[in-house]
Backbone as XML, in Angstrom:
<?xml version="1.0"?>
<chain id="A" units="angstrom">
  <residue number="1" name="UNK">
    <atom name="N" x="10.802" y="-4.741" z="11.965"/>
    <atom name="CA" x="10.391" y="-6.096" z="11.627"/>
    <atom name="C" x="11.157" y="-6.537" z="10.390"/>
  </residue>
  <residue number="2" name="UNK">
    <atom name="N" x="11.185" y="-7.742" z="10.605"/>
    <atom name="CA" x="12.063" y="-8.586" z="9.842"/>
    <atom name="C" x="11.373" y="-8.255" z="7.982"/>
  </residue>
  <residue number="3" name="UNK">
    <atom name="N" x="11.868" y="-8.993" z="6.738"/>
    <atom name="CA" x="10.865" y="-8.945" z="5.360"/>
    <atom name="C" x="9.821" y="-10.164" z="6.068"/>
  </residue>
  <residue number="4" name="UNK">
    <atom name="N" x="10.358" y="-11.187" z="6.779"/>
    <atom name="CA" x="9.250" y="-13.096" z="7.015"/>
    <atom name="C" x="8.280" y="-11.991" z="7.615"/>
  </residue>
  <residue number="5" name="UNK">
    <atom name="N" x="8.494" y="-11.260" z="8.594"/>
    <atom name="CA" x="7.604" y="-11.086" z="9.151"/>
    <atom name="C" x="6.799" y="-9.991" z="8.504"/>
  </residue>
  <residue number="6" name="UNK">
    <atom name="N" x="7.104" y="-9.017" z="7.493"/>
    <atom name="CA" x="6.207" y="-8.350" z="6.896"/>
    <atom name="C" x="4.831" y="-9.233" z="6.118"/>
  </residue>
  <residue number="7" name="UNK">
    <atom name="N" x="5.711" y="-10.324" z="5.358"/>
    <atom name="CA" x="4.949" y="-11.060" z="4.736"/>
    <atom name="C" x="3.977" y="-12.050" z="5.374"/>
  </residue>
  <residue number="8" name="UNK">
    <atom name="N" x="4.427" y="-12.331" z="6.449"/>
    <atom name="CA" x="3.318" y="-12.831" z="7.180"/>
    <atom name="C" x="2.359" y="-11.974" z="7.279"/>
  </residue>
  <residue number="9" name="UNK">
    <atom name="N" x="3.031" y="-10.975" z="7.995"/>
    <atom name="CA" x="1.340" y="-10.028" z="8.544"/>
    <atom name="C" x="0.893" y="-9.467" z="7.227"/>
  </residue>
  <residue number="10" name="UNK">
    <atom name="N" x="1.353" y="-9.133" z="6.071"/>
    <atom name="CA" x="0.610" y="-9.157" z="4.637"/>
    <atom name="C" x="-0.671" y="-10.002" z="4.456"/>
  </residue>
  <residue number="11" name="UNK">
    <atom name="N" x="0.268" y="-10.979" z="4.298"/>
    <atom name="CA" x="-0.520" y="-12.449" z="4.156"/>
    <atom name="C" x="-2.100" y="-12.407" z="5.444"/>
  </residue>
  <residue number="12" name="UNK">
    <atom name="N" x="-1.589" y="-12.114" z="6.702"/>
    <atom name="CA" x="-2.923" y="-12.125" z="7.744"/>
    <atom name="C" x="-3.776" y="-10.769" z="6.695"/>
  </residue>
  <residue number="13" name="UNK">
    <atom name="N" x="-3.457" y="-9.881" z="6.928"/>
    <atom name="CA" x="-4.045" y="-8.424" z="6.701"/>
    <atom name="C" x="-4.760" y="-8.466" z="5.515"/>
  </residue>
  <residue number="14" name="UNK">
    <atom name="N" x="-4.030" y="-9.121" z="4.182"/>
    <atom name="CA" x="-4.903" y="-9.461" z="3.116"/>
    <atom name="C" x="-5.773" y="-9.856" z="3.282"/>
  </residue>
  <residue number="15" name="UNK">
    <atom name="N" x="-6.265" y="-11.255" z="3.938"/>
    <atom name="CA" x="-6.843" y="-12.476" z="4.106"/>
    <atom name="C" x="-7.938" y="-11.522" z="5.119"/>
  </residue>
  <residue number="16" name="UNK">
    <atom name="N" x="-7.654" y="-11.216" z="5.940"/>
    <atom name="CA" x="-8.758" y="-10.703" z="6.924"/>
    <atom name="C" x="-9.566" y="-9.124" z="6.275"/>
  </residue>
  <residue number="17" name="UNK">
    <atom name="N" x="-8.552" y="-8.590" z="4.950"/>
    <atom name="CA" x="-9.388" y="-7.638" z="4.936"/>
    <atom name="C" x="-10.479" y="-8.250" z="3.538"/>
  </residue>
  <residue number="18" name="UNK">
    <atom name="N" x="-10.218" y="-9.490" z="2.926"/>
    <atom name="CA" x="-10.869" y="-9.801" z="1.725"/>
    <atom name="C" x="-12.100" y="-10.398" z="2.775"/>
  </residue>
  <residue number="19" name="UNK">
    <atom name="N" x="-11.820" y="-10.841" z="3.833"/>
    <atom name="CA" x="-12.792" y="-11.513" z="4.622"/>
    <atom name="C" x="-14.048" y="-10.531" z="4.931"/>
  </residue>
  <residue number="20" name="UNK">
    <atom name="N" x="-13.840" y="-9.282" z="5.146"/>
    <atom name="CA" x="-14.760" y="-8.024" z="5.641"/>
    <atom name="C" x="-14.642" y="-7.278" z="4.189"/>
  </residue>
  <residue number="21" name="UNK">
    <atom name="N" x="-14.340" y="-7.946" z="3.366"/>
    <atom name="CA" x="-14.870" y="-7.283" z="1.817"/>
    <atom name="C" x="-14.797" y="-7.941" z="0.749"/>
  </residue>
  <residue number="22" name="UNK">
    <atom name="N" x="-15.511" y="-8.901" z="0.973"/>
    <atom name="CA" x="-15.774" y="-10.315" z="-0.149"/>
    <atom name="C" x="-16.345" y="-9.226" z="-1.603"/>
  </residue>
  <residue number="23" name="UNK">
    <atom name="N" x="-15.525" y="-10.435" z="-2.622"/>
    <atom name="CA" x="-15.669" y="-10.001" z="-3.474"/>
    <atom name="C" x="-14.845" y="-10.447" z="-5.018"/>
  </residue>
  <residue number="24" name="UNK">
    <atom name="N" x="-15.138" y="-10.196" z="-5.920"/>
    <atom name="CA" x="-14.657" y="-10.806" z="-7.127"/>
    <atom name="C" x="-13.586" y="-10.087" z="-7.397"/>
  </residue>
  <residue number="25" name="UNK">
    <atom name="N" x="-12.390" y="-10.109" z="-6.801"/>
    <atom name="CA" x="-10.924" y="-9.498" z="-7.123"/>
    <atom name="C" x="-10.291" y="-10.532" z="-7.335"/>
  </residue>
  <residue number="26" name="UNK">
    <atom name="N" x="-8.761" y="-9.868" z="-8.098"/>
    <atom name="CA" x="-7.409" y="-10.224" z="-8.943"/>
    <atom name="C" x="-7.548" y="-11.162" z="-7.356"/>
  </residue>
  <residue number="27" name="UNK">
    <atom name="N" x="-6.312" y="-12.523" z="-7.949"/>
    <atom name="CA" x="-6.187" y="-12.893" z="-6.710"/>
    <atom name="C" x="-5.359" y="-14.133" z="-6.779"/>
  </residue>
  <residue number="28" name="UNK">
    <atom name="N" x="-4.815" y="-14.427" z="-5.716"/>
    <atom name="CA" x="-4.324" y="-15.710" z="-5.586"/>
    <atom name="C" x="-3.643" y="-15.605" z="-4.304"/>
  </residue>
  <residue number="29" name="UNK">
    <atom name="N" x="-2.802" y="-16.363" z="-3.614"/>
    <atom name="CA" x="-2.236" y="-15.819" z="-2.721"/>
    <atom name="C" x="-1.345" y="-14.991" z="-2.850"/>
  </residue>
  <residue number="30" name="UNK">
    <atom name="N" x="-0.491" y="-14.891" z="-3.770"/>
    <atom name="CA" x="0.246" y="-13.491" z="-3.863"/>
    <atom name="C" x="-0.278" y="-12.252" z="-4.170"/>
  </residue>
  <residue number="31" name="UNK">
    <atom name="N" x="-1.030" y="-12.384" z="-4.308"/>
    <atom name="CA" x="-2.080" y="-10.942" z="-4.732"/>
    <atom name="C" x="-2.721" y="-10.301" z="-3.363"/>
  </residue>
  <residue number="32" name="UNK">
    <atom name="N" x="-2.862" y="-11.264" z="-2.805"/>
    <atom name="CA" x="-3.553" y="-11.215" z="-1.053"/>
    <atom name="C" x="-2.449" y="-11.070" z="-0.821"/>
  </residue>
  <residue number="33" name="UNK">
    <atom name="N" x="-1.246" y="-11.045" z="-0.303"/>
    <atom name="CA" x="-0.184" y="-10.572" z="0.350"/>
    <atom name="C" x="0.437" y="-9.211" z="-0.035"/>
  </residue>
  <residue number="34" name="UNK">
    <atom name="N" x="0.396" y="-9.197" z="-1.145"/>
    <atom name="CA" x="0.708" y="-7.872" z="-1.795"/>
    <atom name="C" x="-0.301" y="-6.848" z="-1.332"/>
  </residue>
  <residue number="35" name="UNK">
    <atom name="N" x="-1.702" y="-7.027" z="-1.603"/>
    <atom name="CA" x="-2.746" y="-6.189" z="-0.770"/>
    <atom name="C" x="-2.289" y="-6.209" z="0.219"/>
  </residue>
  <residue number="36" name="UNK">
    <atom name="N" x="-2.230" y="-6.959" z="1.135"/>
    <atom name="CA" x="-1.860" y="-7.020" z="3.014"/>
    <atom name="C" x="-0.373" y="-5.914" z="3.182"/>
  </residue>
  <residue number="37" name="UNK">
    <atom name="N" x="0.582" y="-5.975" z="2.450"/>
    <atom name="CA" x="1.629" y="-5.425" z="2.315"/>
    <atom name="C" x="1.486" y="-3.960" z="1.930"/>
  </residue>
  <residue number="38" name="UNK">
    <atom name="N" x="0.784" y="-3.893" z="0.968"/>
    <atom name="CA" x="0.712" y="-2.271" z="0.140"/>
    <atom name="C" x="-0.249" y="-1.495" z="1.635"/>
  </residue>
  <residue number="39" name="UNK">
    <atom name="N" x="-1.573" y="-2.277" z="2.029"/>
    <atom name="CA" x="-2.189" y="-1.861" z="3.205"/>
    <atom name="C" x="-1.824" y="-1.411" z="4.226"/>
  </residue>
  <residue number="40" name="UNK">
    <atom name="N" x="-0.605" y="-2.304" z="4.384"/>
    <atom name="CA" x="0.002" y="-2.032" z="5.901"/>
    <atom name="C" x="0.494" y="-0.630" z="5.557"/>
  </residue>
  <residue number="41" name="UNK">
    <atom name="N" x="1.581" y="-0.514" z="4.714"/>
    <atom name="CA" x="1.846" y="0.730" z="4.641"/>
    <atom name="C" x="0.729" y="2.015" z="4.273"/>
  </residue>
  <residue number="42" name="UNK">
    <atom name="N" x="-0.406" y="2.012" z="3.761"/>
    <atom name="CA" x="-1.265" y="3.029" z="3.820"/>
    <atom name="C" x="-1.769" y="2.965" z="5.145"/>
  </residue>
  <residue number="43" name="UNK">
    <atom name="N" x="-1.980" y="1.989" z="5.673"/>
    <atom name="CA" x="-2.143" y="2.234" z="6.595"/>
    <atom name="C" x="-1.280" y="2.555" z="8.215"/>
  </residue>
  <residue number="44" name="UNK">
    <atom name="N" x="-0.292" y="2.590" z="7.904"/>
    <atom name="CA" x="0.905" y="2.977" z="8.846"/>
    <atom name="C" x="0.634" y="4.629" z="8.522"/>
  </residue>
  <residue number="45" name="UNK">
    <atom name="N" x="0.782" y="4.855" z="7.209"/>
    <atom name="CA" x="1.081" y="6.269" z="6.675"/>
    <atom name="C" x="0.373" y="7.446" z="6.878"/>
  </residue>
  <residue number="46" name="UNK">
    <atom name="N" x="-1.680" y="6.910" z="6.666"/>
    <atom name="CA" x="-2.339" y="7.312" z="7.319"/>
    <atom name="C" x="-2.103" y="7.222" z="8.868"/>
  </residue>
  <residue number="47" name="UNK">
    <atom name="N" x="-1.739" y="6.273" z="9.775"/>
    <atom name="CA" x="-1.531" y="6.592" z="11.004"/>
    <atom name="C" x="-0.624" y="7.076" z="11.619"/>
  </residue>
  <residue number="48" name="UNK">
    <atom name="N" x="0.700" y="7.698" z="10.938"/>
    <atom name="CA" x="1.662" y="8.300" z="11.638"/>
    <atom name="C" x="1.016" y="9.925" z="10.870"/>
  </residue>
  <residue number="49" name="UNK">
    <atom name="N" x="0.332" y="10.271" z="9.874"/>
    <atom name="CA" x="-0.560" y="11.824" z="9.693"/>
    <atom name="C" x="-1.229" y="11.723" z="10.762"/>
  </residue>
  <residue number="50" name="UNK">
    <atom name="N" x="-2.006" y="10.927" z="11.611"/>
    <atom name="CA" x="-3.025" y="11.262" z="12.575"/>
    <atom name="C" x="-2.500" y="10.979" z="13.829"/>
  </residue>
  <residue number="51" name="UNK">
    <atom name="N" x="-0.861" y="11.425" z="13.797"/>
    <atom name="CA" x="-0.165" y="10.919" z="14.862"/>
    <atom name="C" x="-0.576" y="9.540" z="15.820"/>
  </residue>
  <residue number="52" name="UNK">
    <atom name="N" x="-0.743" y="8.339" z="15.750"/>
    <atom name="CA" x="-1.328" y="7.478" z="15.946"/>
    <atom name="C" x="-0.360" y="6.057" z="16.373"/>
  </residue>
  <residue number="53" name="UNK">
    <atom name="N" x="0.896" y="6.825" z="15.449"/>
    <atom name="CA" x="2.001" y="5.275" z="15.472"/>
    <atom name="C" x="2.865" y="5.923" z="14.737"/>
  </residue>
  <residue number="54" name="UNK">
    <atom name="N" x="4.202" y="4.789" z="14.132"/>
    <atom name="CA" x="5.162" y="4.206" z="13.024"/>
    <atom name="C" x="4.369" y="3.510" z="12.727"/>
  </residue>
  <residue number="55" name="UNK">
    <atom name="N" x="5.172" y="3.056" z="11.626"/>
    <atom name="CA" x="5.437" y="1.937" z="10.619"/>
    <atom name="C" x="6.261" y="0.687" z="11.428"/>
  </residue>
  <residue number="56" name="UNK">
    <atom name="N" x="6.973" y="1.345" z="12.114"/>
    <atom name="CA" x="8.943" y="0.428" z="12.911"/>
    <atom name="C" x="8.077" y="-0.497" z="13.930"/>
  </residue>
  <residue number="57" name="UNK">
    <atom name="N" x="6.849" y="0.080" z="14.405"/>
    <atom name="CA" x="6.209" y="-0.827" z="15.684"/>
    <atom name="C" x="5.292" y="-1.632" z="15.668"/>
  </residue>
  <residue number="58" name="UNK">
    <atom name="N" x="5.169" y="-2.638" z="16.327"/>
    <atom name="CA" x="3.823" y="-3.839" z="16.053"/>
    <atom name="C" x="3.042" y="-3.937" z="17.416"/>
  </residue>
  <residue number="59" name="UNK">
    <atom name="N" x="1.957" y="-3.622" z="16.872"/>
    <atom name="CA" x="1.254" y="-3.811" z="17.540"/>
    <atom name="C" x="-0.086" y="-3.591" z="17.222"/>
  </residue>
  <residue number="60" name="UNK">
    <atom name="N" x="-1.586" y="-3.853" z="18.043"/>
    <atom name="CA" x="-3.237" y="-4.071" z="17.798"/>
    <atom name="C" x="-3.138" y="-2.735" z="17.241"/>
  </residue>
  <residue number="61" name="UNK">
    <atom name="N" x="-2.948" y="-1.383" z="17.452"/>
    <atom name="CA" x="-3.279" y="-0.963" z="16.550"/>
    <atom name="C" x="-2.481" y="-0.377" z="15.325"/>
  </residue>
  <residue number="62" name="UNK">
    <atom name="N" x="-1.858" y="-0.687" z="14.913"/>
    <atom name="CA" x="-0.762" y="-0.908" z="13.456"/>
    <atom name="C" x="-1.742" y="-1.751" z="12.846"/>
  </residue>
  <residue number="63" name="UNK">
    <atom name="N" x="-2.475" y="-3.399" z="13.803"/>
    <atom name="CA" x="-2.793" y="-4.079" z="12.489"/>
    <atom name="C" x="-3.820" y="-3.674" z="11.475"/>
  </residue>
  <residue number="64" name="UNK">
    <atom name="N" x="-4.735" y="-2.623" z="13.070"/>
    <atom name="CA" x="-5.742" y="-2.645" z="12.581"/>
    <atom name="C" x="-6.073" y="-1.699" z="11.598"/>
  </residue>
  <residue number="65" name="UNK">
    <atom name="N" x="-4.605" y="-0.440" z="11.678"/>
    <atom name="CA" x="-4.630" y="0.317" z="10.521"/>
    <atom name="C" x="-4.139" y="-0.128" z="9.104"/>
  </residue>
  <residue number="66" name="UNK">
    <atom name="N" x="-3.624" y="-0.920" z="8.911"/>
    <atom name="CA" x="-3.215" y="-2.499" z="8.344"/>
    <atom name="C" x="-4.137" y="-2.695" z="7.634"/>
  </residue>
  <residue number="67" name="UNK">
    <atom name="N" x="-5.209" y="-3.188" z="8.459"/>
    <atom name="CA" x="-6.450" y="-3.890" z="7.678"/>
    <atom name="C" x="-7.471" y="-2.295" z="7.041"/>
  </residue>
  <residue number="68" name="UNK">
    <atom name="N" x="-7.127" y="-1.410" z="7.750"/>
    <atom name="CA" x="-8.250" y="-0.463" z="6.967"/>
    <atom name="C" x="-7.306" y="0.007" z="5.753"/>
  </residue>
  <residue number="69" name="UNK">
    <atom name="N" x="-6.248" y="0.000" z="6.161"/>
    <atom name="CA" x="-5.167" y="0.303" z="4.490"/>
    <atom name="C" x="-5.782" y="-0.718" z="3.610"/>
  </residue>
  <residue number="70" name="UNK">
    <atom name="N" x="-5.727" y="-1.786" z="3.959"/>
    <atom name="CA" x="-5.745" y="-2.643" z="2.776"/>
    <atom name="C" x="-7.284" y="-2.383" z="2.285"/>
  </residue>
  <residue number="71" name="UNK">
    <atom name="N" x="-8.274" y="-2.365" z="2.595"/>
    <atom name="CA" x="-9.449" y="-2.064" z="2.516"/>
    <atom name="C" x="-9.813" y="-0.520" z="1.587"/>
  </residue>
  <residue number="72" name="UNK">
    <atom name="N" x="-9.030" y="0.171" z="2.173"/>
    <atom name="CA" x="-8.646" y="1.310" z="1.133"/>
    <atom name="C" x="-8.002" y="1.095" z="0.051"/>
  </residue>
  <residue number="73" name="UNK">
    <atom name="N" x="-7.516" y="-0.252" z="0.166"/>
    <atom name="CA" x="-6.703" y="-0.583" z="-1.485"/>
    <atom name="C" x="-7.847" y="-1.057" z="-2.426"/>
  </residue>
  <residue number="74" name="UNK">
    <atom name="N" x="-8.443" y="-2.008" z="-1.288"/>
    <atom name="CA" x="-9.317" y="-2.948" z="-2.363"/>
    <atom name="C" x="-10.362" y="-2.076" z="-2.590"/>
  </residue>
  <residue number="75" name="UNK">
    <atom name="N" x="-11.287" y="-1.101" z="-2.060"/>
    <atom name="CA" x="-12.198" y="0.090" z="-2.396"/>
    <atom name="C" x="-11.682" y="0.569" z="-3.578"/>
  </residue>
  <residue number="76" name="UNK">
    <atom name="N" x="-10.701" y="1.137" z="-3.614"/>
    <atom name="CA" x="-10.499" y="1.712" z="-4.715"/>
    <atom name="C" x="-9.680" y="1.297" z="-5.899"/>
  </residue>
  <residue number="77" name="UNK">
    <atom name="N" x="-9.518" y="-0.037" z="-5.965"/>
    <atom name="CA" x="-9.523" y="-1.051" z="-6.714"/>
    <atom name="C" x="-11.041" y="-1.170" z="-7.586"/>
  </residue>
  <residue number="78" name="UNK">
    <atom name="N" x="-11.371" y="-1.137" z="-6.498"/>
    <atom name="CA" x="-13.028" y="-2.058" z="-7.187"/>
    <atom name="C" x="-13.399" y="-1.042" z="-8.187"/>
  </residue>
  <residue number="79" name="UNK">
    <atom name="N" x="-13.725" y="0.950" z="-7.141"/>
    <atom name="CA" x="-14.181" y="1.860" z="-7.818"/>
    <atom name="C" x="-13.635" y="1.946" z="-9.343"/>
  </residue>
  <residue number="80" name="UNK">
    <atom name="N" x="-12.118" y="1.632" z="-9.210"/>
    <atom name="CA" x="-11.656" y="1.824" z="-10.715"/>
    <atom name="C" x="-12.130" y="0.967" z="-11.583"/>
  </residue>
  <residue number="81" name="UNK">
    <atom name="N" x="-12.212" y="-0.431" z="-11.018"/>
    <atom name="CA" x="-12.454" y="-1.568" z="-12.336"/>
    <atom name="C" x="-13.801" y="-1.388" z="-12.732"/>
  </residue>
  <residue number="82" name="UNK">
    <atom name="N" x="-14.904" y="-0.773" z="-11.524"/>
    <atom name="CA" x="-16.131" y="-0.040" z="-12.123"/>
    <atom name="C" x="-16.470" y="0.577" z="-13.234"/>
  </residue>
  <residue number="83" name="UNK">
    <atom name="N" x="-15.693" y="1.481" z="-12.981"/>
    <atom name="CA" x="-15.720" y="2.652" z="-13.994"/>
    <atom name="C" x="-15.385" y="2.568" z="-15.635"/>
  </residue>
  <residue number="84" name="UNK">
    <atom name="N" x="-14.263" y="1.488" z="-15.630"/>
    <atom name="CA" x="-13.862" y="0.877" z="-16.592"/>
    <atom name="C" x="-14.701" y="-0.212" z="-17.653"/>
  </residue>
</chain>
């Protein structure tokens, strides 16, 4: 995939994972894309360990490891600013 098209599906993946985890985070739209972006890849990364996929391929389930990456970002986002 192209960088337009990383950033698009950033941009979706952010947006849909702040949607299933509302909440008082850093933010703006570049901050949501950057989550969607950093996600995708934890979540690619976790899914090529659980033999599951690449990273190189698109498809339902890439996004959806996508959206649990990013969700794993923002979790442990939050836990830290907790603690702090």
């Amino acid at each position: 995939m192209g960088i337009i098209s990383w950033i698009i599906l950033g941009l979706i993946v952010g947006i849909l994972a702040k949607w299933i985890m509302p909440g008082k985070d850093p933010g703006g739209i570049f901050v949501t894309i950057i989550i969607g972006i950093v996600g995708a890849f934890i979540g690619g990364w976790i899914g090529s360990l659980l033999g599951l996929g690449t990273l190189g391929t698109f498809s339902l389930l890439n996004i959806v490891l996508a959206i649990v990456g990013a969700l794993i970002l923002l979790g442990g986002y939050r836990l830290i600013k907790s603690q702090s």
